[in-house]
C-alpha positions as CSV (number, residue, x, y, z in Angstrom):
1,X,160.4,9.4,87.2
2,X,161.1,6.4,89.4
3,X,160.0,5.9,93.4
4,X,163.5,7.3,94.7
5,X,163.2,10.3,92.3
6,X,159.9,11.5,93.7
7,X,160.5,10.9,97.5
8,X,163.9,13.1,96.8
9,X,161.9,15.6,95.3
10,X,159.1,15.2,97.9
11,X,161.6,15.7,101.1
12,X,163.6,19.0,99.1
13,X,160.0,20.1,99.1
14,X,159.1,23.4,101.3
15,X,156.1,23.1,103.3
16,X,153.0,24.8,101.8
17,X,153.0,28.5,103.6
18,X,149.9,31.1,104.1
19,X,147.3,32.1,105.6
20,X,144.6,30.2,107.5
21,X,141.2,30.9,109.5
22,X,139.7,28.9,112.8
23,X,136.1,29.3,112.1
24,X,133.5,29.2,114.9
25,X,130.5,27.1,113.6
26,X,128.1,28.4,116.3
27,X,128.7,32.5,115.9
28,X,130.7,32.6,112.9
29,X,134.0,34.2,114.7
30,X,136.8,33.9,112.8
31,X,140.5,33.6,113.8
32,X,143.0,34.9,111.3
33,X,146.8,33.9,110.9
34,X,149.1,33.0,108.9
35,X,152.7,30.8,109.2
36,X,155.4,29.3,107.0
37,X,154.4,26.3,107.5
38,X,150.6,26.2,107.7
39,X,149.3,22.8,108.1
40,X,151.7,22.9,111.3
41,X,150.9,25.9,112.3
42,X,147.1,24.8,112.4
43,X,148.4,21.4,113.8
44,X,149.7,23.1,116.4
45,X,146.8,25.8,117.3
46,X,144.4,23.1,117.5
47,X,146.7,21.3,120.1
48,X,147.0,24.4,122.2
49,X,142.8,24.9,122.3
50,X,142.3,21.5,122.8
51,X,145.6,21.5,125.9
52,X,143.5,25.1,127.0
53,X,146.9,27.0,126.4
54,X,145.5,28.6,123.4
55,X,147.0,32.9,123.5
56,X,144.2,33.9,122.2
57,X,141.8,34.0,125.1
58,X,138.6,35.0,123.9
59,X,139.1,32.0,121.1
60,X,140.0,30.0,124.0
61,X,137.0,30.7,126.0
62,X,134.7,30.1,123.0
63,X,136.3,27.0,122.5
64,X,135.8,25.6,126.0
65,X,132.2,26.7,126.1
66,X,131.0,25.2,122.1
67,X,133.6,22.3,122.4
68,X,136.0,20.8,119.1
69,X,133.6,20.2,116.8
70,X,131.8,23.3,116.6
71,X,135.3,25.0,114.9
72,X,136.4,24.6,111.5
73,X,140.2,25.3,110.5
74,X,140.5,26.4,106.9
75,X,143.2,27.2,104.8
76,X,142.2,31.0,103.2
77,X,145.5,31.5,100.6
78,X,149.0,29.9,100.2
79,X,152.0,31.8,99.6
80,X,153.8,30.2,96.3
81,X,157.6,29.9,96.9
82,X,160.0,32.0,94.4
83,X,162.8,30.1,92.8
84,X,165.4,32.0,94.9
85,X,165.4,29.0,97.9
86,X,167.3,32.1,100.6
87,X,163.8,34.2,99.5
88,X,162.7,35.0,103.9
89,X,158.9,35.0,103.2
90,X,157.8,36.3,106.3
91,X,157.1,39.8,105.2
92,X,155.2,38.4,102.8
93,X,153.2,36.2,104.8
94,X,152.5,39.1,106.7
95,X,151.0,40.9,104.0
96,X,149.1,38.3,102.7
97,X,147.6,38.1,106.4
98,X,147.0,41.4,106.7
99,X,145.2,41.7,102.9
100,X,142.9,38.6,104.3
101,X,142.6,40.4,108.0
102,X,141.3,44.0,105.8
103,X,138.8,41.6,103.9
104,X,137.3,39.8,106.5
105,X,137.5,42.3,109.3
106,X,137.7,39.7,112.3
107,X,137.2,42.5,115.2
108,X,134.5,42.3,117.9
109,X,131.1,40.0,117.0
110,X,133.0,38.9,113.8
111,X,136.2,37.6,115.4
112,X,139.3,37.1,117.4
113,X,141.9,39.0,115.9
């Protein structure tokens, strides 16, 4: 496969969806959520803490007090597209968040969510 095969196949490409966790380093908090595009949707969570417009407050507040380096953004699971490219996956993003949300259980000293 030449150059101009690959960078046509590259830009018909989805971006990787699923699920993804901002960990606190300090307390171990987690954040869970998940978005069809999850390298932006991390991208753009770690813009809004670091801005201080983050709508999560408590993750906010935390992230004020420990600073940037004390949190960790990890991808948990990625959603595999189907062949069907009209498939809306956000049901099943859902589900997949929920399924990592019952396994983790982020809820009072564990998390944010």
């Amino acid at each position: 496969m030449n150059k101009k095969e690959l960078k046509k196949q590259y830009a018909g490409a989805p971006p990787p969806m699923g699920v993804y966790q901002i960990r606190n380093l300090v307390n171990g908090k987690i954040f869970i959520e998940s978005g069809l595009n999850v390298n932006g949707i991390m991208n753009s969570s770690n813009f809004q803490l670091s801005a201080g417009t983050h709508f999560n407050k408590a993750l906010q507040e935390d992230y004020n007090k420990y600073g940037q380096d004390n949190f960790a953004f990890e991808i948990l699971d990625y959603l595999k597209p189907k062949d069907d490219e009209k498939t809306d996956y956000r049901e099943d993003l859902k589900l997949l968040e929920e399924m990592w949300i019952e396994k983790l259980q982020p809820f009072g000293d564990k998390g944010y969510n």
